[in-house]
N, C-alpha and C positions, 0 to 999 in steps of 0.2 A: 490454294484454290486452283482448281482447273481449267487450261484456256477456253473449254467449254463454260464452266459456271461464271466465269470472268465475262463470256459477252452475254450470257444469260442476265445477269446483273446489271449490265450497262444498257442491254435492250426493255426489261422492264421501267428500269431508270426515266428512259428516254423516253418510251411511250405514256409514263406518267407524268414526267413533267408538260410535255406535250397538251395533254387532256387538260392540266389546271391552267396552262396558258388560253389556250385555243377557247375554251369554252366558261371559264371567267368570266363576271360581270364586273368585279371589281375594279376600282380604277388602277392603273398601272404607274407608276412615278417613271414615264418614257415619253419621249411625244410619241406616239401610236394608236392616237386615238380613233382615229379612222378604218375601216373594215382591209383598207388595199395596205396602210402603212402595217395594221397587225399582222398580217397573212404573210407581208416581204419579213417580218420582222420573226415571225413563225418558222417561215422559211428558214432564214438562214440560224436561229437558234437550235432548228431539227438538224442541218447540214454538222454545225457545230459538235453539235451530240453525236451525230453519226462518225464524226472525225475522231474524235474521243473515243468511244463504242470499237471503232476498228485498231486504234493504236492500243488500247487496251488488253482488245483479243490477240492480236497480231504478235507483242511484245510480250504476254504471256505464253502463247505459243512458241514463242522465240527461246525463251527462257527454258521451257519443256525439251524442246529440241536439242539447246544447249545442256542442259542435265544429262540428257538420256544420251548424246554424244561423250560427254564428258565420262559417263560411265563403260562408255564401249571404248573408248581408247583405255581407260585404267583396265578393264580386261586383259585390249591385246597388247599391251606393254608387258602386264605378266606374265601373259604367253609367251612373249619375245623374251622377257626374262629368264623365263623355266628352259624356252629353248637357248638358250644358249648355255646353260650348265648339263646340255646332257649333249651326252656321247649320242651319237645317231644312229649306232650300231645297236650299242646294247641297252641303250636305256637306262644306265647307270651315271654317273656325275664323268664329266669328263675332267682331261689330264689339269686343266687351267683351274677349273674349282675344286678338286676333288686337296690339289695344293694349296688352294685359299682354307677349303677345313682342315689340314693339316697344321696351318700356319697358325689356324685360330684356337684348336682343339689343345695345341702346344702351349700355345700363351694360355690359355685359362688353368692346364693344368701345372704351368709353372708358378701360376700367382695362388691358388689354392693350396698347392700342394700335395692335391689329387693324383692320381694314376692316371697316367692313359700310355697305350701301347700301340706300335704301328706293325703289322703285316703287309707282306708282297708275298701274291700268289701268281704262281705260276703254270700256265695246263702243260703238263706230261707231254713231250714230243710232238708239240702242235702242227712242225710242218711238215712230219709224217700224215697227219690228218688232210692236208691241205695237199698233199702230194699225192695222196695213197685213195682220197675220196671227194676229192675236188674243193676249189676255194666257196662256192656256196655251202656247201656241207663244212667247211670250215665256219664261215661268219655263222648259219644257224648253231653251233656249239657254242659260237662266244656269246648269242645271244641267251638262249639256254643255262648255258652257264651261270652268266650275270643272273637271270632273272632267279636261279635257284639261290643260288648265295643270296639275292636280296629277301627273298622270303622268310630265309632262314636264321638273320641275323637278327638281332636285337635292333630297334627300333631308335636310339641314341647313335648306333654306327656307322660310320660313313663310307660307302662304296663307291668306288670309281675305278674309270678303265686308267689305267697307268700308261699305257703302252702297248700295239701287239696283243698278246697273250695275258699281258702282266696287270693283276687289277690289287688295287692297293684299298687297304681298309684302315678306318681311323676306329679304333677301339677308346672310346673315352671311361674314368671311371675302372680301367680294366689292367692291373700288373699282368706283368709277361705271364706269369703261372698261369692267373685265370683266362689271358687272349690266349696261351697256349691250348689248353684246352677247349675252350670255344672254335679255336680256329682247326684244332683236328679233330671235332666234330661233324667240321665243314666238310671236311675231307673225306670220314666215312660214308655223307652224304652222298658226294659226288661221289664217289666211288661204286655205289650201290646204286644211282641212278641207271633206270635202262634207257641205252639210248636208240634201243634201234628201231624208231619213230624215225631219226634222223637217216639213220645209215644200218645196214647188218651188219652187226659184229664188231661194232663203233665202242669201244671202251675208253672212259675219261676222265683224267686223274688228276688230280693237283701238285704241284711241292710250294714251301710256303716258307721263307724266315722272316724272323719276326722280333721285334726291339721295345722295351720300356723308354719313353722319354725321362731322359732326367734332367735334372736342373737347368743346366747350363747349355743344354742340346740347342743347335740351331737345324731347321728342315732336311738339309744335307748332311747332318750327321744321322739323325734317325734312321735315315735311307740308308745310307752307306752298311751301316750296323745289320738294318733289316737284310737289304741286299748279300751282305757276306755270309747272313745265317743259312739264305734262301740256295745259294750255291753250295754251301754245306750239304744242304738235304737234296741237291740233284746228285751231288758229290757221293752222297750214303746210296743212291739207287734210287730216290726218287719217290713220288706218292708217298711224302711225312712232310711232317713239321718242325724246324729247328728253330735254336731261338739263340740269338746272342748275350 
């Protein structure tokens, strides 16, 4: 009930008990039989009710407010939560969570049995980009960037800025074969993307190596593995995908 229908309630209440008091002929088991003693006695029965009547209203409103508060902090606690796992830049998970699913995506696919494979991407010569067309024309690429990859990826994957340039994905579910291919997919993407919204003549590429977790991996091996693949493919020239 509403702190509205709450003192609707207690004001009907009041003005009926009122009516069978006040205008009664019946005898009353009170001494009040006198016109001055019922009227004090009226009085303060109506004050009574009125006291009641308000703490009623007052403490269901009270209670409204507290809901309706209690719901606007569970909101911006989420917010604050959501904010804090993303990157500010790109709008992708950043370096502290993007490790927490790393860490979790690992252990589920250890005790399953399941597949899951990790990548690190890397953009093509970034700080020729940063050098050659200035650092806003660089952060717009990495924003870009991010948002294309995330559009593009399956819906289970997880994307985060690594570092710089460097954004790491959690492929669950996915052997190195099939993240290979998924992830130089990615890469034809960008590759084909036009970018010169951002800049003329702005061309943006990726290199990417990329690792199966297995058994016995701890965070820092995946990485390690990923990493070595990923200096392999700058190693080859760049804009592929290698895989350890």
């Amino acid at each position: 009930m509403s702190a509205r229908q709450t003192g609707i309630v207690w004001a009907y209440a009041a003005f009926g008990l009122t009516i069978m008091f006040a205008w009664t002929d019946k005898p009353i088991a009170m001494p009040m039989n006198g016109l001055i003693e019922r009227e004090l006695a009226l009085l303060c029965f109506v004050t009574a009710l009125g006291r009641c009547a308000f703490t009623g209203l007052y403490g269901a409103s009270l209670r409204e407010a507290l809901y309706k508060r209690g719901n606007e902090l569970k909101i911006a606690h989420a917010k604050i939560e959501e904010l804090a796992q993303i990157d500010e830049l790109t709008g992708v998970l950043n370096r502290r969570y993007i490790m927490r699913s790393l860490n979790d995506e690992m252990a589920r696919a250890q005790r399953s049995g399941l597949p899951c494979s990790v990548a690190i991407l890397d953009i093509d010569f970034f700080k020729r980009i940063n050098d050659g067309y200035g650092h806003p024309t660089g952060d717009e690429v990495l924003r870009s960037f991010a948002a294309a990859l995330a559009v593009h990826m399956r819906s289970i994957d997880k994307l985060g800025r690594y570092g710089g340039e460097e954004f790491l994905v959690v492929m669950p579910d996915s052997s190195k074969d099939q993240a290979a291919l998924a992830i130089d997919r990615l890469r034809q993407m960008i590759c084909n993307l036009g970018w010169d919204s951002i800049s003329d003549d702005l061309q943006v590429t990726f290199s990417a190596g990329l690792a199966q977790v297995g058994s016995n991996d701890a965070a820092e091996d995946i990485l390690s593995r990923a990493d070595a693949a990923l200096y392999k493919a700058k190693d080859a020239g760049r804009n592929r995908v290698m895989a350890s």
